[in-house]
C-alpha positions as CSV (number, residue, x, y, z in Angstrom):
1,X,0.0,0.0,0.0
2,X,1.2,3.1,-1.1
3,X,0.2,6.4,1.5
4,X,1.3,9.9,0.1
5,X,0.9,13.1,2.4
6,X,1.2,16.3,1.7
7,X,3.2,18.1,4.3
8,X,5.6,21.5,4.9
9,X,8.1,21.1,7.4
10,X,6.9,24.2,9.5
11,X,3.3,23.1,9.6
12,X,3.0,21.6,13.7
13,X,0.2,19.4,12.6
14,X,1.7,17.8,9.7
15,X,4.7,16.7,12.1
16,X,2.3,15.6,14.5
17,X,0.2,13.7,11.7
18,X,3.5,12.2,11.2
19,X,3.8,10.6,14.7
20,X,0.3,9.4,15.0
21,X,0.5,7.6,11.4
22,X,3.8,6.3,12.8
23,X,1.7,5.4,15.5
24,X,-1.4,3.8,13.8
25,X,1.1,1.8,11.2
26,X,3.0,0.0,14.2
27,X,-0.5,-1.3,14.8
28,X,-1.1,-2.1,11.2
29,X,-0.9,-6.5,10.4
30,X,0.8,-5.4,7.2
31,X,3.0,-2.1,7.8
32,X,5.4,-4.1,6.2
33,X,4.1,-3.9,2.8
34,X,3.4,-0.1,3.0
35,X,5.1,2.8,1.8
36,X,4.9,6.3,3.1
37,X,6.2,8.8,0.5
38,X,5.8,12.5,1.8
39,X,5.2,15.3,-0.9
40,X,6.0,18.7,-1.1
41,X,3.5,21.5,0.0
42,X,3.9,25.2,1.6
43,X,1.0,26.8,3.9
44,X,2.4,30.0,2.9
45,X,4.6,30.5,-0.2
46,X,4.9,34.2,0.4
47,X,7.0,34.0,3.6
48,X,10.7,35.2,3.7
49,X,13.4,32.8,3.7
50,X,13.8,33.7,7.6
51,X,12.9,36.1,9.7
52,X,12.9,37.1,13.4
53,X,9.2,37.5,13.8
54,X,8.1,35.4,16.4
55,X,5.3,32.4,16.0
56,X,3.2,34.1,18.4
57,X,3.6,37.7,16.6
58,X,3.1,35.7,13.0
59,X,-0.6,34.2,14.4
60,X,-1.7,37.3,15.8
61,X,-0.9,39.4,12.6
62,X,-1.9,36.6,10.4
63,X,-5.5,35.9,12.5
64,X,-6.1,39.2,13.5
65,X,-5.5,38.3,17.1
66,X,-3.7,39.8,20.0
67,X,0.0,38.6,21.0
68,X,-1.7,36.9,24.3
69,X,-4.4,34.7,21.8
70,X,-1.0,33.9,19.4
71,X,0.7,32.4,22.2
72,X,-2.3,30.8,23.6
73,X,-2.6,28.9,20.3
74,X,0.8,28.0,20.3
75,X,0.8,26.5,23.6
76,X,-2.4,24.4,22.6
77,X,-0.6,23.2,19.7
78,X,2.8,21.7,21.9
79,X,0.6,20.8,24.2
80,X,-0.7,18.1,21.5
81,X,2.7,17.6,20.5
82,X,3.5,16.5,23.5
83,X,0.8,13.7,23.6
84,X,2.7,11.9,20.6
85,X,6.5,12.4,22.1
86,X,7.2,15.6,20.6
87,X,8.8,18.7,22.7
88,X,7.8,21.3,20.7
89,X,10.1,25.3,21.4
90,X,7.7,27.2,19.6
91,X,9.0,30.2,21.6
92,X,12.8,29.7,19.4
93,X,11.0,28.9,16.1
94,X,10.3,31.5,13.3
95,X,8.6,31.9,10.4
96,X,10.4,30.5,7.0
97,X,9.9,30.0,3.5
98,X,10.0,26.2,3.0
99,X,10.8,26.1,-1.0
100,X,14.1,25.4,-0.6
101,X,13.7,23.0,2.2
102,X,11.5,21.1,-0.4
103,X,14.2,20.8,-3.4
104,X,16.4,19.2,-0.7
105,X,13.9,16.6,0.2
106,X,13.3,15.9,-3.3
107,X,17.2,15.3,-3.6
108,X,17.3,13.3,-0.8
109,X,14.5,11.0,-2.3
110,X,17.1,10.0,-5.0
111,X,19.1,9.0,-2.3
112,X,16.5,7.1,-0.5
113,X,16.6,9.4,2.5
114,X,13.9,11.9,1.9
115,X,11.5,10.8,5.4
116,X,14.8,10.7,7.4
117,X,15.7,14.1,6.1
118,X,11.6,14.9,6.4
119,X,12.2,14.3,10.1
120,X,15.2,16.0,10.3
121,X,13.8,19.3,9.6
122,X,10.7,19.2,11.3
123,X,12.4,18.2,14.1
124,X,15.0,20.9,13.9
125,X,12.4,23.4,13.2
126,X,10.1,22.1,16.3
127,X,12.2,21.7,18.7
128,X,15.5,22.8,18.2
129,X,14.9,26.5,16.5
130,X,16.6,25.6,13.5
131,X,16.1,28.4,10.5
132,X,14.9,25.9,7.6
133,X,14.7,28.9,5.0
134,X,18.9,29.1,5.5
135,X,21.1,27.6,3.1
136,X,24.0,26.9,5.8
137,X,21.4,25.2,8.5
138,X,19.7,22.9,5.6
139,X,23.2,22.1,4.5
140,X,24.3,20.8,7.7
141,X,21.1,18.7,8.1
142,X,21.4,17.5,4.9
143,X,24.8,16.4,5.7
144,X,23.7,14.8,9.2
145,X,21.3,12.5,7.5
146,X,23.6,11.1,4.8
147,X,23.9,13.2,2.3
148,X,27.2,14.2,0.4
149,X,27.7,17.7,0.9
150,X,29.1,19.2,-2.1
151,X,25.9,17.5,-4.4
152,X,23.5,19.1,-1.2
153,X,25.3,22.1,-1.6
154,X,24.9,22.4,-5.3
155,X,21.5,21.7,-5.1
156,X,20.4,24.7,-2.6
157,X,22.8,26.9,-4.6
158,X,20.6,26.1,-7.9
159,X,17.3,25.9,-9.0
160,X,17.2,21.9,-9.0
161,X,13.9,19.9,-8.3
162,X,11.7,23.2,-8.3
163,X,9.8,21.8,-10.9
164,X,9.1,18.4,-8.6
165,X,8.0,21.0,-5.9
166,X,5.7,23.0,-7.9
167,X,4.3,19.6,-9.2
168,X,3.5,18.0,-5.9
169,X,1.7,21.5,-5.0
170,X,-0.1,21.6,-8.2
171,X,-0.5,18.3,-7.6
172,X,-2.2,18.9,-4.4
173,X,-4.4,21.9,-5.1
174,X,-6.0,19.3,-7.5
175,X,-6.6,17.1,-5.0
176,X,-8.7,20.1,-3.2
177,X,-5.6,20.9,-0.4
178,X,-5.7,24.5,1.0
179,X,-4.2,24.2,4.2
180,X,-3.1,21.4,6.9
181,X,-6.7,19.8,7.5
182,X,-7.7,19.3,3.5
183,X,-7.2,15.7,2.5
184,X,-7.9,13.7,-0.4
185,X,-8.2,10.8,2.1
186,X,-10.1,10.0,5.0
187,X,-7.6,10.7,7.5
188,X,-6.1,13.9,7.2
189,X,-2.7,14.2,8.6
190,X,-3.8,15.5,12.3
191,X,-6.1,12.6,12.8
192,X,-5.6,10.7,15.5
193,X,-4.0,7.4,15.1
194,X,-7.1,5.1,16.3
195,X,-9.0,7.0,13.4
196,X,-6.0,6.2,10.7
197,X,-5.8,2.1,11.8
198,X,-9.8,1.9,11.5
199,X,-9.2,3.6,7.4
200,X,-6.0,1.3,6.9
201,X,-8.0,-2.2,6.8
202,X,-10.4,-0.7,4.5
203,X,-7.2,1.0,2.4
204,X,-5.5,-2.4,2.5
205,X,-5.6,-4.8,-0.7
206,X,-3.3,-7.6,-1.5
207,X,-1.3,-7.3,-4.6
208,X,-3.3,-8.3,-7.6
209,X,-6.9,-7.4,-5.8
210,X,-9.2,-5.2,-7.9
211,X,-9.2,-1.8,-5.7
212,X,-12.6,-0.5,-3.9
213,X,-13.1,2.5,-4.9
């Protein structure tokens, strides 16, 4: 079985999807026979490669909120995160444009390490305050999941894979995706895991088996 999400690395509940589909395929009779391929998307395209704004700031400008209901929001979110394993800084995060991020991943899939390097960077971004719109900080994550530094280095210091990024987004504004909770599935990526395992016996087919649509 094949399961492709849609995620950007600095979207909270698409890491947190990430852990309860984690979760929900340990349970799974045949997690052995399934792939998880993650694809390239961006809740906001328009953001600069870094910036010093905080999270809490960045929701109350964004929402039309005050700096007190930002970090009120942000605090609901890690405490979430916190029910799957995840310590979320949300206080060292800030706001970055993902694009590049996303050409790396897509290099990394020729290498067979695009969820390790997936987890990498929402991790780093999460929890560690790691500026995932920088060339230097995505080059040394890059490096600490396996890849060779001088090809990870050309590729953030080009325009390679942009098309494979723009595809998966096109890709997923066909699918009807405008944000973290659209899904062309029944579990969207911040379902809990009890409701992903009851979807996956009804996803599952063995090879050769007409699919139910």
């Amino acid at each position: 079985m094949q399961i492709e999400v849609f995620s950007d690395v600095v979207c909270p509940w698409c890491y947190i999807g990430k852990r309860r589909l984690e979760e929900a395929l340990a349970g799974f009779d045949h997690t052995d026979q399934v792939t998880v391929t993650y694809r390239s998307f961006q809740l906001d395209p328009s953001s600069p490669d870094t910036s010093e704004l905080g999270l809490d700031d960045m929701l109350a400008h964004k929402y039309g909120r005050s700096i007190e209901q930002g970090r009120a929001m942000n605090d609901h979110v890690s405490t979430i995160a916190a029910s799957v394993g995840l310590d979320f800084r949300l206080d060292i995060a800030r706001p970055a444009n993902t694009f590049r991020a996303h050409r790396l991943i897509h290099h990394a899939a020729d290498h067979g390490l695009a969820n390790g390097l997936t987890e990498r960077l929402m991790r780093g971004y999460f929890c560690e305050g790691v500026r995932v719109g920088e060339r230097e900080d995505l080059l040394r994550l890059a490096v600490a999941v396996g890849l060779d530094e001088a090809e990870a280095a050309a590729v953030l210091g080009s325009e390679a894979y942009a098309v494979n990024v723009c595809a998966d987004i096109d890709l997923a504004r066909r699918f009807g995706a405008t944000g973290v909770r659209s899904s062309s599935s029944t579990a969207s990526p911040a379902s809990p895991a009890r409701r992903t395992r009851r979807c996956s016996p009804r996803c599952w087919r063995p090879r050769g088996q007409a699919r139910i649509r």
